[in-house]
C-alpha positions as CSV (number, residue, x, y, z in Angstrom):
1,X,268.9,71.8,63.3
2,X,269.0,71.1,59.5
3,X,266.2,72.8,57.2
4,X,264.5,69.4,57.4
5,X,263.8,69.6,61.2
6,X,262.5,73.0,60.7
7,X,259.8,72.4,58.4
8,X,259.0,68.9,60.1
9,X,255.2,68.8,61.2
10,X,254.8,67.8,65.6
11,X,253.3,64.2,64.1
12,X,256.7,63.8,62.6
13,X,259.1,64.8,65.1
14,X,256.8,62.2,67.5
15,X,257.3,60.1,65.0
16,X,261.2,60.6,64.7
17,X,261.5,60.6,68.9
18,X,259.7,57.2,69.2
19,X,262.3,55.6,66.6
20,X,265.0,56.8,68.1
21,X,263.5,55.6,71.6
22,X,263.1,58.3,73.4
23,X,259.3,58.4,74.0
24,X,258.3,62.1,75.6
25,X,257.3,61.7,79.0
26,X,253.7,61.8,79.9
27,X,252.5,63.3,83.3
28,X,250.0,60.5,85.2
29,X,246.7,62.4,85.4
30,X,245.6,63.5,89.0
31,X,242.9,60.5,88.7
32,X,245.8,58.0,88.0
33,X,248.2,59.7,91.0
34,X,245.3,59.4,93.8
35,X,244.4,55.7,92.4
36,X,248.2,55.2,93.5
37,X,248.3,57.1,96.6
38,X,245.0,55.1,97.5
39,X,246.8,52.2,97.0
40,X,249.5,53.1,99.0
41,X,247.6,54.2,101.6
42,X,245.4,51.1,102.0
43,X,249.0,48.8,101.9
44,X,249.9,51.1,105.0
45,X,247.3,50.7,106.8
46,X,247.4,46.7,106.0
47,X,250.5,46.6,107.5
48,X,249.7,48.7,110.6
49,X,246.3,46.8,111.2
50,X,248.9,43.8,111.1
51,X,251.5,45.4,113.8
52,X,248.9,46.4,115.9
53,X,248.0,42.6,115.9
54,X,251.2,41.2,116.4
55,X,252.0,43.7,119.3
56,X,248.3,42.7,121.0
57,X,249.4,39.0,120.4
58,X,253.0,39.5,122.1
59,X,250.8,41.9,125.1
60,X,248.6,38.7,125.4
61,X,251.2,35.9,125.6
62,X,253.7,38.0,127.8
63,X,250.6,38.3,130.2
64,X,249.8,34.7,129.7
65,X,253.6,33.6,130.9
66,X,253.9,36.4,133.7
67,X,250.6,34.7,134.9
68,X,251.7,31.2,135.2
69,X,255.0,32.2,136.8
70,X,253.1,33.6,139.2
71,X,251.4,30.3,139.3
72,X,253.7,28.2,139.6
73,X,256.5,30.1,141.4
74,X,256.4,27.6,144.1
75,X,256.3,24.1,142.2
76,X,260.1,23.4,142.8
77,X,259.9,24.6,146.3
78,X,256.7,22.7,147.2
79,X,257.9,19.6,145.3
80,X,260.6,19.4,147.7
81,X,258.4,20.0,151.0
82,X,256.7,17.2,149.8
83,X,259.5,14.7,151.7
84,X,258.9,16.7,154.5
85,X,255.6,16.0,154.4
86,X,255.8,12.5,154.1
87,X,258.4,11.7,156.9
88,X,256.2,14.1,159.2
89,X,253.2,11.4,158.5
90,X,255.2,8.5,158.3
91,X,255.9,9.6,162.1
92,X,252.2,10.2,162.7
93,X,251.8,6.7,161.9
94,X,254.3,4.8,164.0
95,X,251.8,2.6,166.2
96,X,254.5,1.8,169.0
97,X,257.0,5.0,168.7
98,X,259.4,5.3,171.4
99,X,260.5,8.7,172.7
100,X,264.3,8.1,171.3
101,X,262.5,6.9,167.7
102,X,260.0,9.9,167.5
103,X,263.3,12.2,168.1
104,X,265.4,10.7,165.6
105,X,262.6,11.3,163.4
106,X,262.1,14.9,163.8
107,X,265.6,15.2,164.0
108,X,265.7,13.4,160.3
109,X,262.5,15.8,159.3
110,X,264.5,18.8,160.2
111,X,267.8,18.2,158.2
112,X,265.4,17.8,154.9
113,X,263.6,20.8,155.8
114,X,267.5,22.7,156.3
115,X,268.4,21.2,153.0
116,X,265.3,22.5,151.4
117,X,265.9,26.3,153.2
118,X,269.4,25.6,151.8
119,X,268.1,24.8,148.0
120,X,266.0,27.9,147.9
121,X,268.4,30.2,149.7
122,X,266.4,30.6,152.8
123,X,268.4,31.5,155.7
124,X,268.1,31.7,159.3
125,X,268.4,34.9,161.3
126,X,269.6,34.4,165.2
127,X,270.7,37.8,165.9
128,X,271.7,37.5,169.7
129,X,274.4,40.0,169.9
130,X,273.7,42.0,167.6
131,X,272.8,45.5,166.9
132,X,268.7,45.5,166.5
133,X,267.9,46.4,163.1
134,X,264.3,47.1,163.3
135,X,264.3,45.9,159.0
136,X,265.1,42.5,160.4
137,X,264.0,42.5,164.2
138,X,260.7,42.9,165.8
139,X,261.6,44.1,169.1
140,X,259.0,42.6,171.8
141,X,261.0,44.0,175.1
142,X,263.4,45.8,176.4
143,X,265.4,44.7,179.0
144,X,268.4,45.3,181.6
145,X,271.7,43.8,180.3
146,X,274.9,44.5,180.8
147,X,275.3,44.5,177.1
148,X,275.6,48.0,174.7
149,X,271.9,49.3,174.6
150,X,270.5,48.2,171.7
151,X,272.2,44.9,171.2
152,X,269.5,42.1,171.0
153,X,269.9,40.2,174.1
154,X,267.5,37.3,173.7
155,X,265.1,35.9,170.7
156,X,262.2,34.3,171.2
157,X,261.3,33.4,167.9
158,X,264.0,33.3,164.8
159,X,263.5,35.6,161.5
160,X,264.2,34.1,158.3
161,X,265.5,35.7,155.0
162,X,265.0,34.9,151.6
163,X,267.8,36.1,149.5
164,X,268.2,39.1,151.7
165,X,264.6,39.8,152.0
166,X,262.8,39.3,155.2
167,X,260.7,36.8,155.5
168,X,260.1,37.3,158.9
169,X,261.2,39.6,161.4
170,X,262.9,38.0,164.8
171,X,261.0,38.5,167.5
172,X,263.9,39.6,170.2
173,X,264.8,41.3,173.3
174,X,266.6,44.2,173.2
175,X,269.1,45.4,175.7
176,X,267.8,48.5,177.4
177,X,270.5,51.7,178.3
178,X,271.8,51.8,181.6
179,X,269.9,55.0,183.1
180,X,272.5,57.1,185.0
């Protein structure tokens, strides 16, 4: 420092700093610091208060939609019974059906019910022969075959699948084993 710097009074070396544009640095007082962090803290929980919205919202419409898929699940399935339906009355309304025309008709009824099992992937189970599966088979007798015991032997209703899920179990007749 040079002898004037020495003798200079604080007001002056201020003075000098603030030409030379370096202001000194002033700490924020506590009062100005919590105005902030009060500032802050009310943005936060703006934003939160807003998230917590949204999420509800999203909550709300994703159990709005899983609702009316529940719904209306069926509508394809039951738009396409509806031609069922109708033939079945159609039949039901013939004044002077003749046995050969009321079995062409339910003959015609039954390949647009296949096609609509078909559509929708429901299948038909006719297990005769096969093992019993008691997933897929409701056994309703047991009887004496000369078949494996086990084997289903005779069904006296069908079982249906959807996809591979049972719709409903065949009822069947299960071979019984040969007692020695």
């Amino acid at each position: 420092m040079t002898d004037q710097q020495d003798n200079a009074t604080p007001e002056e070396i201020d003075a000098t700093a603030a030409a030379a544009g370096s202001a000194p640095e002033v700490m924020p007082s506590l009062e100005e610091l919590l105005r902030r962090a009060e500032l802050q803290a009310l943005e936060h929980h703006d934003a939160w208060l807003r998230a917590k919205a949204e999420t509800e919202n999203i909550r709300k419409r994703a159990q709005d939609d899983v609702a009316k898929a529940h719904k209306f699940a069926v509508d394809g399935f039951s738009s396409e019974l509806l031609a069922v339906r109708d033939s079945l009355e159609a039949a039901a309304g013939v004044q002077n059906a003749t046995v050969e025309s009321m079995k062409s008709g339910v003959e015609i009824t039954l390949r647009q019910l296949t096609s609509v099992f078909e559509k929708f992937a429901i299948r038909e189970m006719n297990p005769v022969g096969e093992k019993f599966d008691p997933h897929r088979h409701q056994a309703m007798s047991m009887v004496e075959s000369g078949q494996p015991a086990n084997t289903v032997v005779e069904v006296f209703q069908k079982g249906y699948l959807l996809h591979e899920r049972v719709l409903r179990p065949a009822l069947v007749a299960v071979a019984r084993a040969k007692e020695a």
